[in-house]
C-alpha positions in Angstrom: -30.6 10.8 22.6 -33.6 12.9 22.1 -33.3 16.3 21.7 -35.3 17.3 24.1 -35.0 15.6 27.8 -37.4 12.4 28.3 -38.8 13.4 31.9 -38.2 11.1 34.8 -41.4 10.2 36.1 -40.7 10.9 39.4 -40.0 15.0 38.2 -43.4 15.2 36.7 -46.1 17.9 37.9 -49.2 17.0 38.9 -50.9 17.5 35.8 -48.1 15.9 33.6 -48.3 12.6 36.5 -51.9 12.3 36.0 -51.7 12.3 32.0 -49.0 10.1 32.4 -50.5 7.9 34.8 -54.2 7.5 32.7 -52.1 6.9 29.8 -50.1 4.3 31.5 -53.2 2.5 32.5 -55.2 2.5 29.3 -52.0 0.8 27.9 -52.4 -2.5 25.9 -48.4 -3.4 27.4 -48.6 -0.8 30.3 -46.2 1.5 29.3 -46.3 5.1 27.8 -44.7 5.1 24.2 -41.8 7.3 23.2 -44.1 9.8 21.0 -46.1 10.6 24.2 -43.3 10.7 26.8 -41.9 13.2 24.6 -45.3 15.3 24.6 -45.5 15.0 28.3 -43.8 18.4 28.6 -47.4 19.4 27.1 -49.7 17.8 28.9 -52.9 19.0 28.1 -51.7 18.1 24.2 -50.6 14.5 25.0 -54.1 13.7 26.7 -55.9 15.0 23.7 -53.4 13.7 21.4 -53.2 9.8 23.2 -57.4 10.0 23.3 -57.5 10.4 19.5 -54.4 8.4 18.6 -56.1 5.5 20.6 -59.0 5.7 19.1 -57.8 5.6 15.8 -55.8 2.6 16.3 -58.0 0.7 18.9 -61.5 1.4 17.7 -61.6 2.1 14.1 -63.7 0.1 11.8 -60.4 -1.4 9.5 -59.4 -4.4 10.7 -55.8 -4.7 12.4 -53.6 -6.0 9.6 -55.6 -3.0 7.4 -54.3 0.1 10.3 -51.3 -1.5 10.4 -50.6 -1.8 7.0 -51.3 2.2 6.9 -49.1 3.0 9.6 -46.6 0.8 7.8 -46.5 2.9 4.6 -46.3 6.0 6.8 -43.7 5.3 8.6 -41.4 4.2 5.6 -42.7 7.6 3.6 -41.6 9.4 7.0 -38.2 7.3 7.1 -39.7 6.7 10.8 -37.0 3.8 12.0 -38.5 3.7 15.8 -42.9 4.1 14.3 -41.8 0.9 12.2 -40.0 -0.6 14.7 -42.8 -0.7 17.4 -45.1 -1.5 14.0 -44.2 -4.0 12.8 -44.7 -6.9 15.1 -48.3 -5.5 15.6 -48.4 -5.9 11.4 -47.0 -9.9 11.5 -49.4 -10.4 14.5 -52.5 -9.1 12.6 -51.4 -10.7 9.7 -50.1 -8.6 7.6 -48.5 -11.0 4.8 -44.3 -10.6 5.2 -43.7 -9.7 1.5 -45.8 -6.8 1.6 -44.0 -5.7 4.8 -40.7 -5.8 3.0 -41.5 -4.4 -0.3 -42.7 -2.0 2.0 -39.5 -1.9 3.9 -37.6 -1.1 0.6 -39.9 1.4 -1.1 -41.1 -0.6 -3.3 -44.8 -1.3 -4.5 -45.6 -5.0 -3.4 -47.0 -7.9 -5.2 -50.8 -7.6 -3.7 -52.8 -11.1 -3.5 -55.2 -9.2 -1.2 -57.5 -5.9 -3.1 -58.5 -4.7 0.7 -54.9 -4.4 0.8 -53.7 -3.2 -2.4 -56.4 -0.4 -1.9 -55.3 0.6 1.4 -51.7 1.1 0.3 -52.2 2.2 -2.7 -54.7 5.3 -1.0 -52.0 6.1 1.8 -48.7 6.3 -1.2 -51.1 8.6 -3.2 -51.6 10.9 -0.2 -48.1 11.4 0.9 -46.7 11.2 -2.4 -48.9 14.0 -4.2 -50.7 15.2 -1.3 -53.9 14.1 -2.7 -56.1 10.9 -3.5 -57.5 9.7 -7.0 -60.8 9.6 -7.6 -59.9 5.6 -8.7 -57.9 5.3 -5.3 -60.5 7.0 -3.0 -63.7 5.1 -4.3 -61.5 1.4 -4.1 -61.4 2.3 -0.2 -65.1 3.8 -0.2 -66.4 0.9 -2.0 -64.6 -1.4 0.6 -65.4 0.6 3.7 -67.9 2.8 3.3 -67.6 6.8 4.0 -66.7 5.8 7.6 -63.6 3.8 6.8 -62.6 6.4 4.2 -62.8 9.0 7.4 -61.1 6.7 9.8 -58.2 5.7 7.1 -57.7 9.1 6.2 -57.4 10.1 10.0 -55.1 7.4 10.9 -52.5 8.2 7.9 -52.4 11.9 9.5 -52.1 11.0 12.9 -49.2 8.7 12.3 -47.3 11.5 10.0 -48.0 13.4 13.2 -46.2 10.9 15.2 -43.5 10.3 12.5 -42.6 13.9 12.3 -42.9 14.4 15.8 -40.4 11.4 16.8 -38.0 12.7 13.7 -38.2 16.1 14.7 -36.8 15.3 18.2 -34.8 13.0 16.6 -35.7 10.2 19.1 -33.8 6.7 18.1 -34.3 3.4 18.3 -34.0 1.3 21.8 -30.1 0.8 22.9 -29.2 -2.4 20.8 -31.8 -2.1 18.1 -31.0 -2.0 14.6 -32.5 0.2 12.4 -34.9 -1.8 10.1 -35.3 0.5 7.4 -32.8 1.2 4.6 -31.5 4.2 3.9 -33.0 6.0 0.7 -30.3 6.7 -1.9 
């Protein structure tokens, strides 16, 4: 159970019904995810926050196994159980190979066949491990995807740290029946 109260859409306010609503209907499944039905006690926030979050994921110039991957390895630095959980299908699906998603999984560096994907990994670990980027690290994903990709990349990690920290913070779980699929760090 969160630790604040998810709000039952029919107590919203006005203003927290029509966020709610536009975000329900620029939906990919037609639903509002758990991040955002937790911000809906701030709705001027969420709005901004869904518009940006949407953007980054929808329209960005990385292809969808590339965001994914990203989001990936910032939910396993956050130790985000539901942010991989409602990831990782849209990882397989975009095609994501499954032995990255499990070295992943488990910490651990994975056996890259792909560079686009070894540099995007290996950029998003170096930012949330040392809080900074190599110059080796930073020109592999500016070589591959030019100063906009770089931006984009750089945006998406923060926003999903955002999201993992908010979710942990309110300490909002998995769905009723779900496993967690990360391991517990030791």
């Amino acid at each position: 159970m969160p630790r604040i109260p998810l709000l039952p859409v029919e107590s919203l306010t006005p203003e927290q019904r029509r966020v709610y609503d536009a975000i329900k209907a620029s939906s990919r499944d037609d639903r509002v995810g758990a991040p955002y039905q937790l911000a809906l006690h701030c709705p001027e926030f969420l709005e901004k926050w869904q518009q940006i979050g949407a953007l980054l994921r929808y329209r960005n110039s990385l292809p969808p196994r590339l965001s994914e991957l990203a989001i990936l390895v910032t939910a396993r630095h956050w130790d985000c159980q539901y942010e991989w959980h409602a990831h990782e299908p849209h990882a397989i699906k975009g095609g994501l190979p499954a032995g990255v998603i499990d070295a992943i999984r488990s910490g651990k560096r994975p056996a890259f066949n792909d560079p686009d994907e070894e540099a995007i990994h290996d950029f998003c670990r170096e930012l949330h491990e040392t809080h900074f980027v190599s110059a080796h690290a930073y020109q592999r994903v500016l070589d591959r995807f030019g100063t906009v990709g770089v931006v984009e990349l750089t945006a998406l990690i923060g926003h999903y740290a955002m999201v993992a920290m908010a979710l942990n913070a309110h300490d909002h779980g998995l769905p009723a029946g779900v496993a967690p699929p990360l391991p517990t760090r030791t």
